[in-house]
C-alpha positions in Angstrom: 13.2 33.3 1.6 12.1 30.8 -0.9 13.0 30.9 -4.5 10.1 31.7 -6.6 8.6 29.0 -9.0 10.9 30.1 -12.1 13.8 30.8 -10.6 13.3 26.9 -8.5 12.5 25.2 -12.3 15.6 26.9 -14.2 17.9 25.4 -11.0 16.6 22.2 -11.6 16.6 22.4 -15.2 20.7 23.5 -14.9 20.7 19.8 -12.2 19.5 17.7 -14.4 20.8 19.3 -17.3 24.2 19.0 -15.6 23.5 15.2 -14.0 23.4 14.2 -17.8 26.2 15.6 -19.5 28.3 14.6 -16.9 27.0 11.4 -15.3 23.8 9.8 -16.4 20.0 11.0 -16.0 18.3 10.8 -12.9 16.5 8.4 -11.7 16.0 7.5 -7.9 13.1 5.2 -7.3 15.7 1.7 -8.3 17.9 3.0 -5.0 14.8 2.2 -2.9 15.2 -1.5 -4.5 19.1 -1.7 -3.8 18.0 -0.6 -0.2 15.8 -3.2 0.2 18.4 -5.9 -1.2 21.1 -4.2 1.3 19.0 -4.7 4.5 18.1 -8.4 2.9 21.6 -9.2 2.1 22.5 -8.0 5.3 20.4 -10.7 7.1 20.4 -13.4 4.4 23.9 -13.4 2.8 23.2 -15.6 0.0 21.0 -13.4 -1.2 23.7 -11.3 -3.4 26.9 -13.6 -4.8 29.9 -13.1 -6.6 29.7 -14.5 -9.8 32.3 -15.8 -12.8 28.8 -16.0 -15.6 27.0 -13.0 -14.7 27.9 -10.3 -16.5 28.0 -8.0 -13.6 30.1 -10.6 -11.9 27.3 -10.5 -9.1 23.9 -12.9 -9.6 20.7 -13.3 -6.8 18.5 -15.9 -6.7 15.9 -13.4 -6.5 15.0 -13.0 -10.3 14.5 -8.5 -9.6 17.9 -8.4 -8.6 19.5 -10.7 -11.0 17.9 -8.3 -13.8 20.4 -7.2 -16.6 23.0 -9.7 -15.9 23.3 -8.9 -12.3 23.5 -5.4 -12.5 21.2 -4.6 -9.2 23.0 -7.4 -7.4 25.9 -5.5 -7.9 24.6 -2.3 -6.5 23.2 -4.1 -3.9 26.8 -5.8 -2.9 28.8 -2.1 -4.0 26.0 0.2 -2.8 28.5 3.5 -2.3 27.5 3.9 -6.3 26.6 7.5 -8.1 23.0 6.7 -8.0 23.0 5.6 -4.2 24.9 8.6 -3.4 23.3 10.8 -5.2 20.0 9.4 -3.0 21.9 10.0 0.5 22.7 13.6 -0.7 19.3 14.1 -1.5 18.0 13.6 1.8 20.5 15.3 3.3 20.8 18.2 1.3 16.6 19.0 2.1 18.3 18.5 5.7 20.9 21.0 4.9 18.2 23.4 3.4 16.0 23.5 6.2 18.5 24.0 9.2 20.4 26.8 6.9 16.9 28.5 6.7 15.6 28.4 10.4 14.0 25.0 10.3 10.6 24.4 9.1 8.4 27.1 10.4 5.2 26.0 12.1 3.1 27.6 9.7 4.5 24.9 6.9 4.5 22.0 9.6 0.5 22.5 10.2 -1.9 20.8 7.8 -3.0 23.2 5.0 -6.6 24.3 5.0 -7.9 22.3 1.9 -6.7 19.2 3.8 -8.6 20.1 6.9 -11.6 21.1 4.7 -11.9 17.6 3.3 -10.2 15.3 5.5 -10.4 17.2 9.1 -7.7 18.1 11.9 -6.2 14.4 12.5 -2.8 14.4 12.3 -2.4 10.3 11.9 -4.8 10.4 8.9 -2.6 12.5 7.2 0.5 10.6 8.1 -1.5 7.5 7.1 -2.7 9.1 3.7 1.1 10.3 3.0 2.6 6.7 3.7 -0.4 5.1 1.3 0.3 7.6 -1.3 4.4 7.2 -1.4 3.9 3.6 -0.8 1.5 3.9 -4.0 3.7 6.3 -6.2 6.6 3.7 -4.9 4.8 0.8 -6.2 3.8 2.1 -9.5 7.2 3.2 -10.3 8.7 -0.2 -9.7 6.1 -1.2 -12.3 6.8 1.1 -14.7 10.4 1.0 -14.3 11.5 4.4 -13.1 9.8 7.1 -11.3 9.1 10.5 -12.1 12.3 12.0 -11.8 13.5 9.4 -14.7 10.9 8.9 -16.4 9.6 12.5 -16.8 12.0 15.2 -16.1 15.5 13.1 -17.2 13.1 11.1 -20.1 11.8 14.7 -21.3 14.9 16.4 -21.2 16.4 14.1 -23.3 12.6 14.2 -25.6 12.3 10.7 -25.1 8.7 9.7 -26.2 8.2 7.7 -23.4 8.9 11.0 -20.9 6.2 13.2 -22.8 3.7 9.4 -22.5 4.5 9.2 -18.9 3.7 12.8 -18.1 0.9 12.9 -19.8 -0.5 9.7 -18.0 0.8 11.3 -14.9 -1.8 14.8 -15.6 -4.3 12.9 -16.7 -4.0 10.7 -13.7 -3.8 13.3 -11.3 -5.6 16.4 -11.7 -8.9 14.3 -11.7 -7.8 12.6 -8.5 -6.7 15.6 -7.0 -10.3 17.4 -8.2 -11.9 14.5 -6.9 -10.1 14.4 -3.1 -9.9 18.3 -2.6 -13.1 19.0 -3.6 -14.1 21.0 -0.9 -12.6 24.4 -0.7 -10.3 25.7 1.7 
């Protein structure tokens, strides 16, 4: 049985909460960068070096991992870091959840009626839209630098100005996109 909305937003309230007093806020859209510097460094090694100048003691010629004195070369050369963990356990965890629970029922695995009202029965246009949209949310975090998790949730938790900006950009970004897509009803 699901938990209901409130009971789902004080849990991850008491997460992030906890992530901050303990660790550091969350934040997970960087781990998709070390990623991509793990599989390049795996093919290229020059791509990540130990260094005696940088102040991580790691440097890149690539000028995005080099940022801040190294310090995503060095996650890309020590990936098995909190954040990169914390990433892995995410993925497993929503694993975890669903096999503890049954699986995913059918009935959450078929395409919700608003999105067959406006966009039809084909499952490979809504892979294809989800892959465009995550590769779009992706993108735009790397520009902003952080996603929502950081920016919003960790940033307003900790009433950072910058959270309650973001959010707000992110509402007034996306309930007139959403209007605009799902305008048919289901």
């Amino acid at each position: 049985m699901p938990l209901n909305w409130k009971t789902g937003g004080l849990a991850l309230g008491i997460v992030f909460f906890a992530a901050v007093l303990l660790i550091k806020p969350i934040g997970v859209s960087t781990q998709f960068v070390i990623l991509d510097g793990i599989l390049w460094d795996a093919a290229s090694p020059d791509v990540v070096v130990q260094s005696e100048t940088a102040k991580s003691g790691y440097e890149s010629p690539n000028a995005y991992l080099n940022k801040s004195g190294g310090k995503y070369a060095k996650n890309v050369a020590n990936p098995l870091n909190y954040s990169f963990v914390f990433v892995i356990a995410m993925m497993l965890g929503a694993g975890l959840s669903a096999a503890l629970r049954g699986g995913v029922p059918a009935s959450e695995r078929n395409m919700p009626e608003i999105w067959r009202a406006n966009f039809g029965n084909s499952v490979a246009k809504r892979y294809i839209a989800a892959f465009i949209a995550g590769f779009l949310v992706l993108y735009g975090a790397r520009l902003a630098g952080g996603c929502t998790s950081g920016h919003m949730m960790s940033g307003m938790m900790q009433t950072a100005v910058s959270g309650y900006i973001f959010a707000a950009g992110a509402f007034l970004a996306g309930i007139p996109i959403a209007l605009f897509l799902f305008r048919k009803e289901a």
